[in-house]
LOLUM-516781 format. One record per residue (C-alpha): residue in three letters; chain; residue number from 1; x, y, z. Coordinates in steps of 0.2 Angstrom, whole numbers, plus 2048, in hexadecimal, padded with zeros to 3 digits. Example, Ala and Ser with C-alpha at 12.3 -4.5 7.8 and 13.67 -1.06 7.14 Angstrom:
<'ala', 'A', 1, <83E, 7EA, 827>>
<'ser', 'A', 2, <844, 7FB, 824>>
end
This chain:
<'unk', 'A', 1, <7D5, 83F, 77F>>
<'unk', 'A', 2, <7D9, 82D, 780>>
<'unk', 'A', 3, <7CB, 821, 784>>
<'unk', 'A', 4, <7D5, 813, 78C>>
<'unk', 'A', 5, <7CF, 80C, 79A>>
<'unk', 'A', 6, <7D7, 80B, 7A9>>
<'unk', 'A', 7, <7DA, 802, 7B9>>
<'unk', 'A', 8, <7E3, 804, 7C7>>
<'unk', 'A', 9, <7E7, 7F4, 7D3>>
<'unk', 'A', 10, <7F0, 7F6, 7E5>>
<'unk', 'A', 11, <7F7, 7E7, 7EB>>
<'unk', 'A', 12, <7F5, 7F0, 7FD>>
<'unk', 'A', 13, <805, 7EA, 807>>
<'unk', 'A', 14, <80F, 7E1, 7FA>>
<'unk', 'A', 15, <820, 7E3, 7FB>>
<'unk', 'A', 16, <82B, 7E1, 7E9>>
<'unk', 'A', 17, <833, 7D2, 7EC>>
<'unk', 'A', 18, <821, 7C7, 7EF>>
<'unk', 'A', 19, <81E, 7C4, 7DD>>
<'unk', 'A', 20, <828, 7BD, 7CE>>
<'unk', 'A', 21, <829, 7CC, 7C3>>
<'unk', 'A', 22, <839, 7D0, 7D3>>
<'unk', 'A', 23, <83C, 7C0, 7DA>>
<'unk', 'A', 24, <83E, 7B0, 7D0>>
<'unk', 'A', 25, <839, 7A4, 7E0>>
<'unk', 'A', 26, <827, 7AA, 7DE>>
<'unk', 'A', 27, <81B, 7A5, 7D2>>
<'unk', 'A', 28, <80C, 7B4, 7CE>>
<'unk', 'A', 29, <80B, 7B2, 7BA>>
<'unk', 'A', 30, <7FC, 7B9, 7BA>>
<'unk', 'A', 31, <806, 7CA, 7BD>>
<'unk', 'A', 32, <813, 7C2, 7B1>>
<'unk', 'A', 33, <807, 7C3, 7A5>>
<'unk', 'A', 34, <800, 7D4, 7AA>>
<'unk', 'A', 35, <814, 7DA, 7AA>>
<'unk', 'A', 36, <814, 7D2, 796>>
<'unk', 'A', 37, <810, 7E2, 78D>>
<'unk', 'A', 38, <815, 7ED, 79D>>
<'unk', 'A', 39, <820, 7FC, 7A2>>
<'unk', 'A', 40, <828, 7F1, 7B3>>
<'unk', 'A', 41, <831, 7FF, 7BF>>
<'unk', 'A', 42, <83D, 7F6, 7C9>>
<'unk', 'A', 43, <840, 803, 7D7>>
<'unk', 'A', 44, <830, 80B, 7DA>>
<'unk', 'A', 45, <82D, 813, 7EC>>
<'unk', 'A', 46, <81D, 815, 7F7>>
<'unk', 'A', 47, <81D, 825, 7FD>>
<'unk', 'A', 48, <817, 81E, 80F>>
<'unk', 'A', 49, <818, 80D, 817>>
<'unk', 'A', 50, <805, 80C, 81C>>
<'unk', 'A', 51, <7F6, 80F, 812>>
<'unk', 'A', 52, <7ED, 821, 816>>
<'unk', 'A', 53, <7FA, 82B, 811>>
<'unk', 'A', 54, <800, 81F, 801>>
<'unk', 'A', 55, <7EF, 81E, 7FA>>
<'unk', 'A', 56, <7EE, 831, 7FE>>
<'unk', 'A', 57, <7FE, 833, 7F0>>
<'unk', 'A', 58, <7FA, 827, 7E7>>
<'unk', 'A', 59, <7E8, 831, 7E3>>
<'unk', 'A', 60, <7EE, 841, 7E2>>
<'unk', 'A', 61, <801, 840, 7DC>>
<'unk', 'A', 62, <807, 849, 7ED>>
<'unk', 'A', 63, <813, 845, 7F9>>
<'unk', 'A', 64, <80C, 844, 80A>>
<'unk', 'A', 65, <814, 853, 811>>
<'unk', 'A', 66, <80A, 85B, 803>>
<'unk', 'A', 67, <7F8, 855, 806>>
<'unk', 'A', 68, <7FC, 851, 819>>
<'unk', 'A', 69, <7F0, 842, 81C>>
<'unk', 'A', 70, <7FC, 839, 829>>
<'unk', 'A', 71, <800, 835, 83A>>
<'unk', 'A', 72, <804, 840, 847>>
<'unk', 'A', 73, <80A, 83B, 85A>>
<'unk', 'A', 74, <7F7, 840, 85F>>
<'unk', 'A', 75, <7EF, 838, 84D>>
<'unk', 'A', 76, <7ED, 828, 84A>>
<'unk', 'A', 77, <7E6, 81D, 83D>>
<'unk', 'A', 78, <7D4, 81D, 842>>
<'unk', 'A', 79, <7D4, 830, 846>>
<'unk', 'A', 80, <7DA, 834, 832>>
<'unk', 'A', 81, <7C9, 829, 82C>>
<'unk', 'A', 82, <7C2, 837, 821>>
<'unk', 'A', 83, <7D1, 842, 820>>
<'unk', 'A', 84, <7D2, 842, 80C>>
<'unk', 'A', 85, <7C1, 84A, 80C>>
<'unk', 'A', 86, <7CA, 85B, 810>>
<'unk', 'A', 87, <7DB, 857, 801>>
<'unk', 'A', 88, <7D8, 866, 7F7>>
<'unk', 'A', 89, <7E1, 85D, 7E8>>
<'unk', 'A', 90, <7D8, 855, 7DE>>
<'unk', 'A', 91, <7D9, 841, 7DF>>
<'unk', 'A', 92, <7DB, 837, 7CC>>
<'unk', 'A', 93, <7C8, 832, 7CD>>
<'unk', 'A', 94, <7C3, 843, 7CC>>
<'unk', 'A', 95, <7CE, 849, 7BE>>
<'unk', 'A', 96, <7C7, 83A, 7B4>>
<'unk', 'A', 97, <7B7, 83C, 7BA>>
<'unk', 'A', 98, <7B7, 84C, 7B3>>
<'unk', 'A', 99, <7C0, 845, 7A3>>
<'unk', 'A', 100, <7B0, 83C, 7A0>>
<'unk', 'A', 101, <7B6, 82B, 7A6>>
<'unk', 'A', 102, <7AA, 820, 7B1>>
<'unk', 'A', 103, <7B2, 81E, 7C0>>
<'unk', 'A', 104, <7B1, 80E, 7CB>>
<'unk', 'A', 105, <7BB, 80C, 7DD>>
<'unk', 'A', 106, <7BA, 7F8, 7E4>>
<'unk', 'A', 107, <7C3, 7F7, 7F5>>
<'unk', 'A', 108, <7C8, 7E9, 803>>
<'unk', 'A', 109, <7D0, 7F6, 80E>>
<'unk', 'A', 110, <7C7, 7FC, 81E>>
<'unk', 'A', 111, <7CF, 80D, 81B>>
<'unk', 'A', 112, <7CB, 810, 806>>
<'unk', 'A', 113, <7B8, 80E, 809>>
<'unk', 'A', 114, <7A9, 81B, 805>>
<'unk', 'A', 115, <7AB, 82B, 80D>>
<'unk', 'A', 116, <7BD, 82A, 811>>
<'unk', 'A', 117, <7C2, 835, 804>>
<'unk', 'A', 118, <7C8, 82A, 7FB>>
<'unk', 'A', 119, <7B9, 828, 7F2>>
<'unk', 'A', 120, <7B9, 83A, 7EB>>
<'unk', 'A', 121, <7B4, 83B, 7D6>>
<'unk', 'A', 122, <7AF, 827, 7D7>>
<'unk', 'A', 123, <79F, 824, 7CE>>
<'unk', 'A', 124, <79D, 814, 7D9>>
<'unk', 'A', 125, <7A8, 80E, 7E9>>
<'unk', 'A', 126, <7A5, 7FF, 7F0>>
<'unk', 'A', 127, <7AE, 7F8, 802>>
<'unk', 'A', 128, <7AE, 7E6, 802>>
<'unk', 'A', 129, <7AD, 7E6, 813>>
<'unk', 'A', 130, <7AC, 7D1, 813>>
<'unk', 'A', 131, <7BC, 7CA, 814>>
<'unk', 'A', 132, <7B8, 7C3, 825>>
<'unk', 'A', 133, <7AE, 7B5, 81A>>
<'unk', 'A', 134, <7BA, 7A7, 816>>
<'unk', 'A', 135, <7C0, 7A9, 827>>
<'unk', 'A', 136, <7B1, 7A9, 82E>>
<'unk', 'A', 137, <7AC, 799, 823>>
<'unk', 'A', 138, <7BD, 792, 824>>
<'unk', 'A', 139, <7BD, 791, 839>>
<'unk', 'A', 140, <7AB, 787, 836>>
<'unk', 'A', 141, <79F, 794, 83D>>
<'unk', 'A', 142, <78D, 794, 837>>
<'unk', 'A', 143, <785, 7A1, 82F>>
<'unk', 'A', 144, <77B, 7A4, 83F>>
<'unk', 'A', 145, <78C, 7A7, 845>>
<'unk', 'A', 146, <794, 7B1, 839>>
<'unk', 'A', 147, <785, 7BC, 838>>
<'unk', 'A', 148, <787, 7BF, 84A>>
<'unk', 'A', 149, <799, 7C5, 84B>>
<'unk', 'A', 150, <797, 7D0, 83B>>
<'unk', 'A', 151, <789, 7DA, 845>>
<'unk', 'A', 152, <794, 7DC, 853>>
<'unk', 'A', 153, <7A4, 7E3, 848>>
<'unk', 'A', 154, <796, 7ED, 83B>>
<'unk', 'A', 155, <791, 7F5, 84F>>
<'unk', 'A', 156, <7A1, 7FB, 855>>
<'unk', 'A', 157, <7A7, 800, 844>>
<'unk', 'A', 158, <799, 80A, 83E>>
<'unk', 'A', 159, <797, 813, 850>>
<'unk', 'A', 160, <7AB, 816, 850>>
<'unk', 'A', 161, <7B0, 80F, 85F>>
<'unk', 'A', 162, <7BE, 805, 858>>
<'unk', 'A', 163, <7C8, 807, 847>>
<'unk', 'A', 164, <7C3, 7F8, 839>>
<'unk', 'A', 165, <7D5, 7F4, 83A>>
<'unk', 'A', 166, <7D6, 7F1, 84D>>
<'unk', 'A', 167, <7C5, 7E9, 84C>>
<'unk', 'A', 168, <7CE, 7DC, 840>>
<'unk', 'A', 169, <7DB, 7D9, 84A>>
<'unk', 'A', 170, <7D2, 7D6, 858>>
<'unk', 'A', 171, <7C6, 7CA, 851>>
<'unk', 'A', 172, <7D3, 7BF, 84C>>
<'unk', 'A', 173, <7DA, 7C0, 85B>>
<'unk', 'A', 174, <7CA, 7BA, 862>>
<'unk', 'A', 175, <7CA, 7AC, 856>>
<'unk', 'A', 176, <7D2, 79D, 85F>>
<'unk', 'A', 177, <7CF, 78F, 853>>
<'unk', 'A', 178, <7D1, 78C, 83F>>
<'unk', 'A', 179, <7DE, 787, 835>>
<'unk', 'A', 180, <7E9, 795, 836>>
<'unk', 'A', 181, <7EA, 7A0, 826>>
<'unk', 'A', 182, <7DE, 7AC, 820>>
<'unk', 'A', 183, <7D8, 7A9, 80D>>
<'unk', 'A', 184, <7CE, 7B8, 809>>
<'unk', 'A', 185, <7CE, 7C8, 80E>>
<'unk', 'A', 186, <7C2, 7D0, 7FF>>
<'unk', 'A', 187, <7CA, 7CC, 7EE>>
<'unk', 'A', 188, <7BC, 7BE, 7EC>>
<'unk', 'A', 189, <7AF, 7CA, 7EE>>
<'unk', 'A', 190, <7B9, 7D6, 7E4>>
<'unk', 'A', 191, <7BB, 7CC, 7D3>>
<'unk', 'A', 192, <7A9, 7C5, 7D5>>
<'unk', 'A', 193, <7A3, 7D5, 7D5>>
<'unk', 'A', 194, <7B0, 7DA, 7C4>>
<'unk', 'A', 195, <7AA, 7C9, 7BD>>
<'unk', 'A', 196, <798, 7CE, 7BE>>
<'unk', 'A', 197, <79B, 7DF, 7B6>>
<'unk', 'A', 198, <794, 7EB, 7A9>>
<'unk', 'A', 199, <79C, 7F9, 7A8>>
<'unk', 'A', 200, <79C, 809, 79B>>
<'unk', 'A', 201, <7AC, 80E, 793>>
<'unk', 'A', 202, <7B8, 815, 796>>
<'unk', 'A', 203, <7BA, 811, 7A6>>
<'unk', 'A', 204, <7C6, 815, 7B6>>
<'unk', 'A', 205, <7C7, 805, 7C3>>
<'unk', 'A', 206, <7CF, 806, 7D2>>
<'unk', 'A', 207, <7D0, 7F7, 7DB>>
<'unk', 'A', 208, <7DA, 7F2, 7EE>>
<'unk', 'A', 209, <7DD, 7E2, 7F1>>
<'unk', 'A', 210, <7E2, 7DE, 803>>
<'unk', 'A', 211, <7E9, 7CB, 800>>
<'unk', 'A', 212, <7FA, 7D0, 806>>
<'unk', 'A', 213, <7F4, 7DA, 817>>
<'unk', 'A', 214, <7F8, 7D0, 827>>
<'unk', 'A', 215, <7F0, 7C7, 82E>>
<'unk', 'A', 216, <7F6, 7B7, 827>>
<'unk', 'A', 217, <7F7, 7AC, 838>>
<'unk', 'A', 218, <7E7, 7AB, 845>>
<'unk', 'A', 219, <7F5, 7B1, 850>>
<'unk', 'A', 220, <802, 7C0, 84C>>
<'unk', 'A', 221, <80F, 7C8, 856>>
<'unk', 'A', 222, <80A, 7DC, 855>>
<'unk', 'A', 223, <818, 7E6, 84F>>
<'unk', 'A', 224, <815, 7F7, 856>>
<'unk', 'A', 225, <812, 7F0, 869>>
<'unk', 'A', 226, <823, 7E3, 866>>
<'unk', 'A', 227, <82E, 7F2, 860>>
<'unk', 'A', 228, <82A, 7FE, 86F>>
<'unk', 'A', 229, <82E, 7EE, 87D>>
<'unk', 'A', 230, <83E, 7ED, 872>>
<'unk', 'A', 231, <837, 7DA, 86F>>
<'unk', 'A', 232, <83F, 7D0, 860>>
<'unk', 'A', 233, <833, 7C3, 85A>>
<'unk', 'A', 234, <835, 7B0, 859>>
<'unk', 'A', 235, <83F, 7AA, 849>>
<'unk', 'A', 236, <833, 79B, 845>>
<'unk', 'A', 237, <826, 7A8, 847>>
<'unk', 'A', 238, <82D, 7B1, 83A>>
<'unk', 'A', 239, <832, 7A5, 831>>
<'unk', 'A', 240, <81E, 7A0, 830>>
<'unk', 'A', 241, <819, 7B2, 82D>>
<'unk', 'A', 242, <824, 7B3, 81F>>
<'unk', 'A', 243, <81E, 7A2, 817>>
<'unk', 'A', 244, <80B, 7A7, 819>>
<'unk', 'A', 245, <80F, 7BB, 813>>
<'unk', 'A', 246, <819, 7B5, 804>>
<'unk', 'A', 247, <809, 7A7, 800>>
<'unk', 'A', 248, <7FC, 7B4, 7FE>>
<'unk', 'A', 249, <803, 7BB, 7EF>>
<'unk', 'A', 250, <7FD, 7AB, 7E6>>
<'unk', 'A', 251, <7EB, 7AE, 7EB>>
<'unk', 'A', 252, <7EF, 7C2, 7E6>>
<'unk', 'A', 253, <7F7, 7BD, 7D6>>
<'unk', 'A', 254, <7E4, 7B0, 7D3>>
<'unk', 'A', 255, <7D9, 7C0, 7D5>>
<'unk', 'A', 256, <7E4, 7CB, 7CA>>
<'unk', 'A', 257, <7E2, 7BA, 7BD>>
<'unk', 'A', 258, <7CF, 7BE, 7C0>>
<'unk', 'A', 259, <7CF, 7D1, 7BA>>
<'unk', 'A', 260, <7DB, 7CB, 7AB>>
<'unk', 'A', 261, <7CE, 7BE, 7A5>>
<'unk', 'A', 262, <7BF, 7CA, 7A7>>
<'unk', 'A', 263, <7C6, 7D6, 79D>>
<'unk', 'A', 264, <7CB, 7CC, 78F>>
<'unk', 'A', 265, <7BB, 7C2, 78F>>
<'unk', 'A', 266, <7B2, 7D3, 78D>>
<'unk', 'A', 267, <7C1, 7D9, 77F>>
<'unk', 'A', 268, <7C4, 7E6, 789>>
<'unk', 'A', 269, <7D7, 7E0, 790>>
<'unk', 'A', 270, <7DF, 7E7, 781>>
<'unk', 'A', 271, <7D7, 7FA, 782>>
<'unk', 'A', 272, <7DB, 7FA, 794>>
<'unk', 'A', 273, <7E9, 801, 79D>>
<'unk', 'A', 274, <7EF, 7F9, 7AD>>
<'unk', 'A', 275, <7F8, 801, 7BC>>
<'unk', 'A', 276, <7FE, 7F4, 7CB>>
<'unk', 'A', 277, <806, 7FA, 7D8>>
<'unk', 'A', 278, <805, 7F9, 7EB>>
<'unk', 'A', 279, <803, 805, 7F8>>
<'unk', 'A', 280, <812, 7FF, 803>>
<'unk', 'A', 281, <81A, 7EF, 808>>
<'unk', 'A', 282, <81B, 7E4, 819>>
<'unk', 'A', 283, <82A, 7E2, 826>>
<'unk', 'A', 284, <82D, 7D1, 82B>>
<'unk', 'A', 285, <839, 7CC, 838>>
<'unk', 'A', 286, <842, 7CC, 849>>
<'unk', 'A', 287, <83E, 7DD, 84C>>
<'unk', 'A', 288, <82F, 7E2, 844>>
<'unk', 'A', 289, <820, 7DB, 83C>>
<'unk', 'A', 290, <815, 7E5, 835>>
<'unk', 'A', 291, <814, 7F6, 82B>>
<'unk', 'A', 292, <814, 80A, 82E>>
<'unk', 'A', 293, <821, 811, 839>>
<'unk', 'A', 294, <834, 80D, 82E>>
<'unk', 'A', 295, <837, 80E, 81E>>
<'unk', 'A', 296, <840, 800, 81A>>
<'unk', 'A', 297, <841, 7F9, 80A>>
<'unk', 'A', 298, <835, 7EB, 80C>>
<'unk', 'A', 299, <82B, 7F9, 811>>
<'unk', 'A', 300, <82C, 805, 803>>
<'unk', 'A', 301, <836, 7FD, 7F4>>
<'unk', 'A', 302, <823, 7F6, 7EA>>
<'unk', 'A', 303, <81D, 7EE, 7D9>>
<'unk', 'A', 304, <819, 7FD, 7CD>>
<'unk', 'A', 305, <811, 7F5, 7BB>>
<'unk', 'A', 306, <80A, 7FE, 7AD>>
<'unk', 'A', 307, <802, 7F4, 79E>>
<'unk', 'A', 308, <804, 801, 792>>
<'unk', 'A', 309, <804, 7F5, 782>>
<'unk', 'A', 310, <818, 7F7, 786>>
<'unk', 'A', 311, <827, 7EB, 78C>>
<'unk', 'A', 312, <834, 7F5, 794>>
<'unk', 'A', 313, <83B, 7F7, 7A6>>
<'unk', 'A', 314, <83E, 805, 7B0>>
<'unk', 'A', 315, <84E, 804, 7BB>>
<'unk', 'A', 316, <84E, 817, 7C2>>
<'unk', 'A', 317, <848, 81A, 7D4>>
<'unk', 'A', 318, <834, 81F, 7D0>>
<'unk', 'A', 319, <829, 823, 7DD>>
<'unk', 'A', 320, <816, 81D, 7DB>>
<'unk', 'A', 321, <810, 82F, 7DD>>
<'unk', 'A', 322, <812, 82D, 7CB>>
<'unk', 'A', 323, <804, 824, 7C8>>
<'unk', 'A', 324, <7FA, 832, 7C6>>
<'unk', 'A', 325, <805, 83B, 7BB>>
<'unk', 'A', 326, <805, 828, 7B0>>
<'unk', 'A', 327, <7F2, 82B, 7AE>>
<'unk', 'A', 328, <7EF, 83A, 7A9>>
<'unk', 'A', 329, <7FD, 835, 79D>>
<'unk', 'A', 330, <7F0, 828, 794>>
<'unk', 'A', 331, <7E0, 831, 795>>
<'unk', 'A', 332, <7EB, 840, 78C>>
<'unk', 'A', 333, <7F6, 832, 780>>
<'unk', 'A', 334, <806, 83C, 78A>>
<'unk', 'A', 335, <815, 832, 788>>
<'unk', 'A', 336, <81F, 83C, 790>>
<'unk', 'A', 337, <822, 83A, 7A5>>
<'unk', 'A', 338, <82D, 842, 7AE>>
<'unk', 'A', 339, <835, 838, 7BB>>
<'unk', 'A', 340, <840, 845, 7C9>>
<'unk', 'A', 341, <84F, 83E, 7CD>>
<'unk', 'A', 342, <84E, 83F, 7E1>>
<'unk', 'A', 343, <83E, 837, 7E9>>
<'unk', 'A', 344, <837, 837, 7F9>>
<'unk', 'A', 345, <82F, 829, 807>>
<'unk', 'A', 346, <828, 830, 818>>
<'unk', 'A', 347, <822, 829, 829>>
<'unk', 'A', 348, <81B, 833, 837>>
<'unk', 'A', 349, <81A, 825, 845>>
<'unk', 'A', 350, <812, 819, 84B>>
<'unk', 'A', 351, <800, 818, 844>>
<'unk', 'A', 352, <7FC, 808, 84D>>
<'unk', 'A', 353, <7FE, 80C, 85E>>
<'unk', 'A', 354, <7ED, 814, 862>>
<'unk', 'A', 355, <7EC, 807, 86F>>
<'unk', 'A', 356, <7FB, 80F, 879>>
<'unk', 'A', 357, <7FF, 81D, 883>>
<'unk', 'A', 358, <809, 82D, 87C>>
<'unk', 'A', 359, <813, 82A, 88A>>
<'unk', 'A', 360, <819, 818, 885>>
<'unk', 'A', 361, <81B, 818, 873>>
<'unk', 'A', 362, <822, 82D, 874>>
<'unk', 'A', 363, <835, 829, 873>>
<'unk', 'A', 364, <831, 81D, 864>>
<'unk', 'A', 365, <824, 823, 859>>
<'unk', 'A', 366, <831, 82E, 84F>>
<'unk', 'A', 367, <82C, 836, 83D>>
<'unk', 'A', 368, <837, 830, 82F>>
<'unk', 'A', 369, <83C, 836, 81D>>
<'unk', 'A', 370, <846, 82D, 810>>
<'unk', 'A', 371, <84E, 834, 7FF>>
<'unk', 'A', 372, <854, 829, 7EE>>
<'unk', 'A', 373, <860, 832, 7E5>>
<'unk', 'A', 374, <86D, 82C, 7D8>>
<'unk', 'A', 375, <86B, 81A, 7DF>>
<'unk', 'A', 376, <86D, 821, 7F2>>
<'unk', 'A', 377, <861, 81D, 7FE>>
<'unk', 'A', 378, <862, 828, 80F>>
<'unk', 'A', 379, <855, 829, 81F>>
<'unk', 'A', 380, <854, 835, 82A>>
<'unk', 'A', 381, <849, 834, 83B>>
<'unk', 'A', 382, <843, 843, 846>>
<'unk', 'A', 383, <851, 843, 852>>
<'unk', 'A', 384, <85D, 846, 846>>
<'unk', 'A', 385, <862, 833, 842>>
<'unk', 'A', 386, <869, 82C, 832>>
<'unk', 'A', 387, <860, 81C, 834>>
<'unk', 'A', 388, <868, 812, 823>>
<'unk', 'A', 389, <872, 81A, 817>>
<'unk', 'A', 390, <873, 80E, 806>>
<'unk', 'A', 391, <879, 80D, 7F5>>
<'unk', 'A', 392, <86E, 803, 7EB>>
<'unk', 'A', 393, <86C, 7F2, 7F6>>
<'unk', 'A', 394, <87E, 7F6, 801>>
<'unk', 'A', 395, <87C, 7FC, 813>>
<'unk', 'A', 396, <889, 809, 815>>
<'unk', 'A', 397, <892, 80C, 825>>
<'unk', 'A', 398, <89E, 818, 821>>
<'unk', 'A', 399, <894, 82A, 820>>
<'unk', 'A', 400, <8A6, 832, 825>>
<'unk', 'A', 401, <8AD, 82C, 813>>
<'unk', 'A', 402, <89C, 831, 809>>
<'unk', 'A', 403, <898, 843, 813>>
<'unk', 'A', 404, <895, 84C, 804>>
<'unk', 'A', 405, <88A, 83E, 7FC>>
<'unk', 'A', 406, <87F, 83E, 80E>>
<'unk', 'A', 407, <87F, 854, 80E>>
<'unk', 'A', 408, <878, 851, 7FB>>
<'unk', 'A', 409, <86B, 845, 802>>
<'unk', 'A', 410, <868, 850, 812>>
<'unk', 'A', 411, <866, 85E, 808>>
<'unk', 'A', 412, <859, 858, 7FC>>
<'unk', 'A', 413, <84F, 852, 80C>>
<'unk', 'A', 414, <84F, 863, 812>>
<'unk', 'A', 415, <849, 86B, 803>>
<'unk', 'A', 416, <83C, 85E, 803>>
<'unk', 'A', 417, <837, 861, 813>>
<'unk', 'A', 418, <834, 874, 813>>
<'unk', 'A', 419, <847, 877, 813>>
<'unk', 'A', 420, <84A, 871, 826>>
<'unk', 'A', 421, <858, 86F, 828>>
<'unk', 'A', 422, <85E, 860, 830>>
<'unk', 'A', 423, <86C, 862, 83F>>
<'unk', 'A', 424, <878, 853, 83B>>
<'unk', 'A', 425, <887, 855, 83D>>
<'unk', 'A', 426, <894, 84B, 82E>>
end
């Protein structure tokens, strides 16, 4: 068995074209760095656009429509807390875990916390439930203040009566004043804890950073309620939500400089193996803000580095489910990984929409599947709806003049899907 370390970092909800390693207007060279000595795969796909079922494939190396931690029209977000408890695959901790490997999981995320599942063969797991903190700070509360407000969201939190994530969101909504932008959201606490760390080799580190999760303004249009009252959202307001989203990656890119140097100062960076990657990306514009429901390409198309003492790049369609397969590949020195040459993405609605009725959000919340095949891109909702039909970054139109491109692509879904067949007619 190798004894490399390893450690896996989701970026949650950082699209591919935030950092420099895919678009040269940003500047992240702490990742540059990382990328340095690094397989870089520049087409990998998130299985699904929100964070339960991503991390759920990410940790097992399943679609979703094999370990079925998802959505439903009568499931929501709040409702699948704990769901990866009953997976009966087991997650990467685990295997290394059993491997022999000491296992540590640090998480930001309200949904990757202790006893979600999620947690399953870690050694330690720690939420760093804190990212209120600068904001808090930030808006000139005291601590009487701040103390105050974290006992009321601890309260509803820990007796369920409203998701973390809703609780979030309306929390900033209550927050009137400040300057506008939210500065941490738990990386801080994160890579204070790494800096202050002792750990026995060889080691498994699973780290998510939420830097690039909205909110990034005190006030944000919400996406889901906007898309089912059909209404667009202002272009300036965009405009700023774009500028704030695209900022955070700087702060995102500082922490990542903060792991880098521990390791390194510890002489530890060369023997360990990094995997960054995010769990799906962030829809900004006219029609939507937000993530879950589409699987759009800012949505699914994600960073995928490996620092494997390498420097080569990966152009093929990958999906990240191959993470796991990646490392049991280093703790069993395997070179060899096999990348399938269809790959899938799925939605199945509307996870944000607790809030509202079956009845408004019914003719909307849609389930949704994508394949990636031979530089092809189709999606398919549940009414039987080619939603986009693409080769390589070109839209096409014309299904007429590429039917037996589409009844390839259809078909591959349908094997996919438990060989359903799909009634579209070409």
């Amino acid at each position: 068995m190798n004894n490399k370390n390893i450690i896996l970092i989701v970026a949650d909800t950082l699209r591919k074209d935030a950092i420099s390693l895919y678009n040269n207007r940003i500047k992240t060279p702490n990742i540059e760095y990382l990328a340095s000595d690094s397989t870089v795969y520049n087409n990998a796909i998130s299985p699904a656009s929100w964070t339960i079922p991503s991390h759920a494939s990410i940790f097992t190396g399943k679609y979703v429509n094999e370990h079925k931690i998802h959505e439903t029209y009568d499931i929501k977000t709040s409702q699948l807390s704990g769901s990866m408890n009953n997976v009966k695959y087991k997650t990467i901790a685990e295997i290394l875990n059993k491997e022999g490997y000491n296992t540590i999981g640090l998480s930001a995320n309200p949904n990757i916390t202790p006893g979600s599942g999620f947690d399953r063969g870690f050694n330690v797991f720690s939420h760093m439930d804190n990212y209120y903190r600068s904001i808090l700070v930030d808006n000139g509360l005291n601590n009487k203040d701040v103390n105050k407000i974290r006992f009321i969201l601890n309260y509803y939190k820990n007796n369920g009566l409203m998701s973390s994530v809703n609780l979030y969101r309306l929390y900033n909504l209550w927050l009137k004043s400040g300057n506008g932008h939210l500065y941490d959201k738990g990386g801080y606490s994160i890579t204070n804890y790494i800096k202050d760390m002792s750990v026995k080799e060889p080691f498994f580190i699973f780290i998510n950073l939420l830097e690039m999760h909205e909110q990034y303004l005190v006030h944000e249009p919400n996406g889901a309620v906007n898309f089912l009252n059909n209404k667009k959202i202002d272009i300036k307001k965009i405009n700023t939500l774009k500028e704030a989203y695209f900022s955070m990656s700087l702060k995102l890119d500082y922490y990542i400089g903060i792991i880098i140097k521990f390791l390194k100062d510890n002489g530890i960076y060369d023997n360990t193996d990094i995997i960054f990657t995010s769990d799906h990306g962030q829809m900004i514009n006219k029609d939507y803000y937000g993530h879950g429901i589409f699987l759009n390409d800012e949505l699914i198309n994600v960073p995928l580095v490996v620092k494997n003492g390498k420097k080569e790049s990966v152009n093929k369609n990958v999906s990240t489910i191959i993470i796991n397969d990646i490392i049991k590949n280093i703790i069993h020195n395997d070179s060899n990984l096999n990348i399938n040459d269809s790959i899938f993405s799925e939605s199945y609605g509307m996870h944000q929409c607790e809030a509202l009725s079956f009845k408004n959000r019914m003719d909307k919340d849609l389930s949704r599947i994508a394949v990636f095949k031979s530089g092809y891109k189709l999606v398919i909702n549940s009414k039987n709806i080619i939603e986009e039909f693409k080769n390589g970054n070109k839209y096409i139109d014309n299904i007429n003049d590429n039917k037996n491109i589409v009844k390839d692509l259809i078909d591959e879904i349908s094997i996919f899907n438990g060989n359903n067949t799909y009634n579209i007619e070409l």
